[in-house]
C-alpha positions in Angstrom: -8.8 -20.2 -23.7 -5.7 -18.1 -25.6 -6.5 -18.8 -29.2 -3.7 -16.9 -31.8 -5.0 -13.5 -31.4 -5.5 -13.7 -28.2 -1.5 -14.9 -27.5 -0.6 -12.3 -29.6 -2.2 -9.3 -27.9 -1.3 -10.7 -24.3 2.6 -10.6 -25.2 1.9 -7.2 -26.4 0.0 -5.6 -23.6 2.0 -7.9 -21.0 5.1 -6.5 -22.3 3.9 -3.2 -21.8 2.8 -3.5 -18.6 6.0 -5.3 -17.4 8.7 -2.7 -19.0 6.3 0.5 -17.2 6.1 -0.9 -14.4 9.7 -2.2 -14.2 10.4 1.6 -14.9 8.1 3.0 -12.4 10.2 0.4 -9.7 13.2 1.4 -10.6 12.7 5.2 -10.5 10.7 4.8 -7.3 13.4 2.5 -5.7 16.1 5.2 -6.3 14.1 7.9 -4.8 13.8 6.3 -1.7 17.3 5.0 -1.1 18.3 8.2 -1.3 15.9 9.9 0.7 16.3 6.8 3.2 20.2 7.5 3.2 19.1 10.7 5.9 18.0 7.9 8.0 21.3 5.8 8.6 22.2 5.5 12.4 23.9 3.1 14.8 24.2 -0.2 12.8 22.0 1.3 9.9 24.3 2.3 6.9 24.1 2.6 3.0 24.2 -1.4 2.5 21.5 -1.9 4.9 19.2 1.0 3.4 20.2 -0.4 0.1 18.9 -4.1 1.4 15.9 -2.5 3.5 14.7 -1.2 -0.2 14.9 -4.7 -1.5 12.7 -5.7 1.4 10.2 -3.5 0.5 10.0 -4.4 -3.0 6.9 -6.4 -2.6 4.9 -3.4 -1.5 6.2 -1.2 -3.8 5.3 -3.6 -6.7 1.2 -4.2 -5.1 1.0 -0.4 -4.6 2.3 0.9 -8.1 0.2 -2.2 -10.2 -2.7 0.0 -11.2 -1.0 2.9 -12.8 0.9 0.4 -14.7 -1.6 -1.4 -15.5 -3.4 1.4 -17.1 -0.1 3.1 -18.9 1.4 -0.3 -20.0 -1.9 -0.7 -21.7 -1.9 2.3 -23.9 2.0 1.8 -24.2 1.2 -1.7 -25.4 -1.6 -1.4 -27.5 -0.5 1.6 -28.8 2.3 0.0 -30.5 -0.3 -1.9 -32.3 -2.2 0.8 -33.1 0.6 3.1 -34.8 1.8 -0.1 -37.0 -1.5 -0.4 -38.1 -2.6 -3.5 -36.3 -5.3 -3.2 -34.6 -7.0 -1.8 -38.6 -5.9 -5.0 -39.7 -7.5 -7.4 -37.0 -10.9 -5.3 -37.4 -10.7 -5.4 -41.1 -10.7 -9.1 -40.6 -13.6 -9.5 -39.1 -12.7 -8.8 -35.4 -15.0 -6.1 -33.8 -13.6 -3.7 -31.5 -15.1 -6.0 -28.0 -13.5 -9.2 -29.4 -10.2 -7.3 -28.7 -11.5 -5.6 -25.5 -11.8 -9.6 -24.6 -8.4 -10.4 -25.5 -7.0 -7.8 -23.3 -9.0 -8.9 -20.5 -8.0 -12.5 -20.7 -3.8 -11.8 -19.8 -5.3 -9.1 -16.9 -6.6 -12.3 -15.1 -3.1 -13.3 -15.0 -1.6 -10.0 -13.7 -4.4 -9.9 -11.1 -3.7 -12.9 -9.6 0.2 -12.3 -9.5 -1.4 -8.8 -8.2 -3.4 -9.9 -5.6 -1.0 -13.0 -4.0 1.7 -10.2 -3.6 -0.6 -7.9 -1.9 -2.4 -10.5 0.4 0.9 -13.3 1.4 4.4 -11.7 0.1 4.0 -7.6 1.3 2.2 -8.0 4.3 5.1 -10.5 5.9 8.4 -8.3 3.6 7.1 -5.1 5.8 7.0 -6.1 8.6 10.0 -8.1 8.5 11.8 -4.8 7.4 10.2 -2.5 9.7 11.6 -4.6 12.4 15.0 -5.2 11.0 15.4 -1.7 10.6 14.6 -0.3 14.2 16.5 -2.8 15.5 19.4 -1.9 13.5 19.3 1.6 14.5 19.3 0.9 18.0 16.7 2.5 18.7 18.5 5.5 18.3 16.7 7.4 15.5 12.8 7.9 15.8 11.1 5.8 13.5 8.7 7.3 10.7 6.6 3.6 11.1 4.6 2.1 14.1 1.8 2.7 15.6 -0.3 4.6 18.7 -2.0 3.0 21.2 -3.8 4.1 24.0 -4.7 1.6 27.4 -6.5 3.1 30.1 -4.4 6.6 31.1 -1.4 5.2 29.1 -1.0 5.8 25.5 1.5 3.6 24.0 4.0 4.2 20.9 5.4 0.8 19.5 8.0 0.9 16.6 8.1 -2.7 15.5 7.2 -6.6 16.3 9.7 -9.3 14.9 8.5 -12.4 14.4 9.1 -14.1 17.5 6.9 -11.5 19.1 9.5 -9.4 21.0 8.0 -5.9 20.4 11.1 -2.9 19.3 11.4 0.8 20.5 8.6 0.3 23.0 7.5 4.0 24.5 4.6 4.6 27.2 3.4 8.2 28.4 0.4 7.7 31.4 -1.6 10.8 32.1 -3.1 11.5 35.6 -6.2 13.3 34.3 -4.5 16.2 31.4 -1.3 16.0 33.3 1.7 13.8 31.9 2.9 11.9 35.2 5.2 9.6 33.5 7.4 8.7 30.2 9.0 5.5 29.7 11.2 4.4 26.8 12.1 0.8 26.5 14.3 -0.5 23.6 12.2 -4.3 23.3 9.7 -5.9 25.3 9.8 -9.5 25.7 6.7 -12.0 26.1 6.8 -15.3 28.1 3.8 -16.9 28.1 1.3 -14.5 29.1 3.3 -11.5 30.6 5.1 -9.1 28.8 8.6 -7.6 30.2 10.3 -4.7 29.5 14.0 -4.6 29.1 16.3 -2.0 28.5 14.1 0.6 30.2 14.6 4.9 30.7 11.8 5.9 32.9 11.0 9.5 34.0 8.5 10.3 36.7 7.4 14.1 36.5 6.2 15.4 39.7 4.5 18.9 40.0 7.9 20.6 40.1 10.7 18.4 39.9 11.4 15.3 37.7 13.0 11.7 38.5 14.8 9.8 36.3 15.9 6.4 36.3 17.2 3.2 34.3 16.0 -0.4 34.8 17.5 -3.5 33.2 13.6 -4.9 33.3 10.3 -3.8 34.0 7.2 -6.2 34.5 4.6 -4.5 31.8 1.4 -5.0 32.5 -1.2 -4.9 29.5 -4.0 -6.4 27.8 -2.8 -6.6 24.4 -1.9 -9.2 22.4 1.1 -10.4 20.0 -2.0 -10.3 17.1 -3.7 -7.4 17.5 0.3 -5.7 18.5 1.0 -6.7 14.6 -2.3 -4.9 13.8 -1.6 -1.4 15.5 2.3 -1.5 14.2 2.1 -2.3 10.4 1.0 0.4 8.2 -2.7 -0.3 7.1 -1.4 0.3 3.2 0.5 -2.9 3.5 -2.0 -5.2 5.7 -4.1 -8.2 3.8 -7.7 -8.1 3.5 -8.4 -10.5 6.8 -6.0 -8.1 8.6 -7.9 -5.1 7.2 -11.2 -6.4 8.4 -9.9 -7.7 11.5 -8.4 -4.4 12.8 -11.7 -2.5 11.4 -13.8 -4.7 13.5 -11.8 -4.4 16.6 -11.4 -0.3 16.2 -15.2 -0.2 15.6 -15.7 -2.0 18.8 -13.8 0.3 20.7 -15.7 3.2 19.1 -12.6 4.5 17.4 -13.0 5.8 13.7 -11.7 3.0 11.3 -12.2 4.8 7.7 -8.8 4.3 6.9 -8.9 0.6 7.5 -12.2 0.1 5.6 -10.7 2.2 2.9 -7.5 0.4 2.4 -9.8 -3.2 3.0 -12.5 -1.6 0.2 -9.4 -0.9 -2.2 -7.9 -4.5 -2.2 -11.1 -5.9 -1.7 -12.3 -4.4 -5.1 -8.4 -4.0 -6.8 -9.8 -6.1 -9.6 -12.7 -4.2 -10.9 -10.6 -1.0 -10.4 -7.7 -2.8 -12.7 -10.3 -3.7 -15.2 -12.1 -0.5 -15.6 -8.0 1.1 -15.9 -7.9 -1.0 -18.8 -11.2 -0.3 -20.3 -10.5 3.7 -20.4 -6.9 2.7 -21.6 -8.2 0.7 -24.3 -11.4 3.2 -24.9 -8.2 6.1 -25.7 -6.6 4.0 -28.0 -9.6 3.3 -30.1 -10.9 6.8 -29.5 -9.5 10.1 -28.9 -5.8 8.9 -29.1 -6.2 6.4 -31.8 -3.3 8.7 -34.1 -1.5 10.4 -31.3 2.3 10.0 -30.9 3.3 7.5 -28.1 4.5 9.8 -25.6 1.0 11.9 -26.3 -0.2 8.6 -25.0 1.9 7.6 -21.9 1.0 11.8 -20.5 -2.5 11.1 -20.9 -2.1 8.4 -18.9 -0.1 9.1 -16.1 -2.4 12.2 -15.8 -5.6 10.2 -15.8 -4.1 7.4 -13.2 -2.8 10.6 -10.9 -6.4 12.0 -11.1 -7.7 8.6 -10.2 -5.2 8.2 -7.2 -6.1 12.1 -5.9 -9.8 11.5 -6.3 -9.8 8.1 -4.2 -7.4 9.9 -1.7 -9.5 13.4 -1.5 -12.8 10.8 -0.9 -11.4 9.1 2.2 -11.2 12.1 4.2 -14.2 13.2 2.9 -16.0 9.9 4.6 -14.4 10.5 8.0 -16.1 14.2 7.6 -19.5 14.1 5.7 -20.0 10.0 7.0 -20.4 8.0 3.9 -19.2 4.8 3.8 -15.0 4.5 2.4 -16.6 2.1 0.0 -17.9 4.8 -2.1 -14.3 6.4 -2.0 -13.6 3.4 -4.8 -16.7 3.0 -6.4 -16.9 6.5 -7.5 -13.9 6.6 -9.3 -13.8 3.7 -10.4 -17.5 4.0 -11.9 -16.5 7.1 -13.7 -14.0 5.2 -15.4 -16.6 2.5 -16.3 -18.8 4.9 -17.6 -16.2 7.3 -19.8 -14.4 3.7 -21.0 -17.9 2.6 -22.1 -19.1 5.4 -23.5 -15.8 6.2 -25.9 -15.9 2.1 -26.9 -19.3 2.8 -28.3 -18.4 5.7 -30.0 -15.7 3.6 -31.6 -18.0 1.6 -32.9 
């Protein structure tokens, strides 16, 4: 499958990939901790937001892999390009597609490492964290994760779900037609068998003109939902696999509740490999075209600024389905076609 040549411009494009995207970690790592550091609380301190960002490095690797995919390929067939290289394989006899094909072989690779990560490893690291950290804090801060819920006249905030299903930082406010008749805060809710109970329970009853409040040790919770579809609501739809994604999709369309962020987070791992290979084909379509003779820095701006435009035009798209109605599909396709057709269109130029 990897003759010579083909070895030869995997290490090369591999490498780049790896050292961009090792930088694009490390800066992104060091942005958060510190920004996270505003967050410490009750048993939450610098060592644990230090440890909470090593959690989350799964994530952070699946979401950053297709702008370094796209600038460790210019950075690493650029290098072969400004040593003359790449003139050298095509004066032997190797047209410009017989390269293309070498680049695409290693991508397989880094797809698959890609795609595990995003679908078994992320998924289970953040929601792990999520948990770890509200429990830490006690639920004394307010979590920036979780998820809303409504259930009849009750609508539901949940911060987190451990593993062995107790839910953390549990918060209910029912409604008696537009009027909020009662908010309850419980710090974890506990399932045996089939019933859920609340422990650790602040409860406020708010009457026309006075309010009552009281603390319970338990309170029996009565509710329809499930450990599964719990998970489902809580984690962050960024971070979910593709079953999840099409799981929690179905169940929101059932319920007649808009799901175009689900379907567009499910369309954009569903289709991560097409949108990795066409990244590749405009970064290789630069190096043979317009940036062929550029300085290497030229290169790595071009391509930052052409993986920010595709990230802003994917993320302007997916709003733009919830308001005009298209599908969230066409919120990937579309960019990614574009790059397709620009990648092709420069390759043939090349010649």
């Amino acid at each position: 499958m990897f003759n010579q040549l083909d070895r030869y411009i995997a290490r090369n494009v591999l490498m780049g990939m790896l050292i961009v995207h090792l930088i694009i970690l490390g800066l992104d790592f060091t942005i958060s901790f510190i920004n996270d550091l505003g967050d410490t609380e009750g048993n939450y301190g610098t060592l644990q937001v230090l440890m909470y960002g090593v959690i989350r490095l799964p994530w952070r690797f699946y979401q950053y892999a297709p702008v370094s995919v796209l600038i460790g390929s210019l950075v690493g067939l650029g290098a072969m390009a400004s040593s003359n290289e790449l003139t050298v394989m095509r004066s032997a006899g190797f047209s410009l597609w017989r390269i293309l094909i070498g680049v695409m072989k290693p991508l397989l690779i880094v797809v698959l490492v890609i795609m595990s990560i995003g679908e078994f490893a992320a998924p289970r690291t953040e929601m792990f964290g999520q948990a770890w950290r509200t429990e830490l804090q006690e639920g004394n801060a307010i979590s920036r994760r979780g998820g809303w819920q409504r259930e009849g006249d009750s609508y539901y905030r949940f911060g987190s779900i451990r593993s062995d299903n107790t839910l953390l930082d549990v918060n209910r406010f029912r409604y008696d037609d537009d009027r909020l008749v009662e908010a309850t805060h419980a710090s974890r809710a506990v399932l045996e068998g089939d019933e859920w109970t609340l422990e650790d329970v602040d409860r406020t009853l708010i009457h026309e003109e006075t309010t009552e409040a009281e603390h319970l040790d338990q309170l029996e919770w009565d509710t329809s939902l499930d450990p599964e579809l719990l998970r489902l609501i809580i984690t962050d739809r960024n971070s979910q696999s593709i079953e999840d994604l099409w799981r929690y999709g179905s169940y929101l369309n059932e319920q007649g509740i808009s799901a175009t962020d689900t379907w567009l987070y499910f369309w954009q791992k569903v289709l991560l490999p097409l949108t990795l290979i066409s990244l590749v084909i405009i970064a290789a379509s630069f190096i043979f075209g317009p940036l062929r003779s550029v300085a290497a820095g030229t290169r790595v701006f071009y391509g930052t600024v052409v993986g920010l435009v595709f990230k802003y035009v994917q993320d302007l798209l997916g709003p733009a389905a919830t308001i005009f109605g298209f599908s969230p599909i066409w919120a990937i396709v579309v960019p990614m076609a574009v790059c397709f057709g620009i990648g092709f269109w420069l390759l043939r130029r090349a010649g």
